[in-house]
C-alpha positions as CSV (number, residue, x, y, z in Angstrom):
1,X,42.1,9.8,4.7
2,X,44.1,11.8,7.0
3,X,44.7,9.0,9.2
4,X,45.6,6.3,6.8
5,X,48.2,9.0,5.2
6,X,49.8,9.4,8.6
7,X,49.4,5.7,9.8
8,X,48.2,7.1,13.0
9,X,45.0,5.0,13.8
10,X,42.1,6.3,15.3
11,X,41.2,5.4,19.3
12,X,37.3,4.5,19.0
13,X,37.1,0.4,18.9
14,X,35.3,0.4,15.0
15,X,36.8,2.8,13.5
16,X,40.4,1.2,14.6
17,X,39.6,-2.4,13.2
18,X,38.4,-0.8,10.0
19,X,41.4,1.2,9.8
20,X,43.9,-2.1,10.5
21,X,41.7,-3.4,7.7
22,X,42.3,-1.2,5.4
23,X,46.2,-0.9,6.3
24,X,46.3,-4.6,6.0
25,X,44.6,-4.4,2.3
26,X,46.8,-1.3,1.3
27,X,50.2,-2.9,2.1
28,X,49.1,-6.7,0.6
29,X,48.5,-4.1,-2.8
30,X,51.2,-2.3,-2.5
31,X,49.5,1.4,-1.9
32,X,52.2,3.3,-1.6
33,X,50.0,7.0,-1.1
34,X,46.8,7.5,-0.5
35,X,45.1,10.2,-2.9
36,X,41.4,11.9,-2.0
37,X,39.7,12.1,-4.7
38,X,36.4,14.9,-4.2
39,X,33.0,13.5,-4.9
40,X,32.1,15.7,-7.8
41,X,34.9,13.7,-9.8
42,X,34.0,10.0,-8.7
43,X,30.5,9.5,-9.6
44,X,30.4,6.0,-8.7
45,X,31.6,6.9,-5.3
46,X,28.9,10.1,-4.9
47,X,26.3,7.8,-6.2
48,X,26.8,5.0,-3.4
49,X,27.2,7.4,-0.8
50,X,23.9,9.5,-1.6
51,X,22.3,5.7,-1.8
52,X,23.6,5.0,1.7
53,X,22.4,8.5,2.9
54,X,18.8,8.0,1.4
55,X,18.7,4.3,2.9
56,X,20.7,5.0,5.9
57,X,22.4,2.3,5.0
58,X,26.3,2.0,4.3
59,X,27.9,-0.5,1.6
């Protein structure tokens, strides 16, 4: 969250051509700030996460 607030993309390969993905998909919307919402008030979020911790799996 940190990173895409500060546009200051992260080194390792992956996580850089996720993070141009996501830039790419913010500015086509429009997303002018990005908010952090914690897990105990986005149950559809804390659902898929603790799905893709049991499965080891990510979505």
């Amino acid at each position: 969250m940190g990173q895409l607030r500060r546009r200051r993309p992260p080194k390792t390969p992956r996580l850089f051509d996720l993070y141009r993905q996501f830039r790419l998909l913010g500015d086509r919307l429009g997303v002018i700030t990005w908010i952090h919402h914690l897990r105990q008030y986005n149950r559809m979020a804390d659902a898929l996460a603790n799905v893709a911790m049991d499965s080891r799996r990510s979505f």
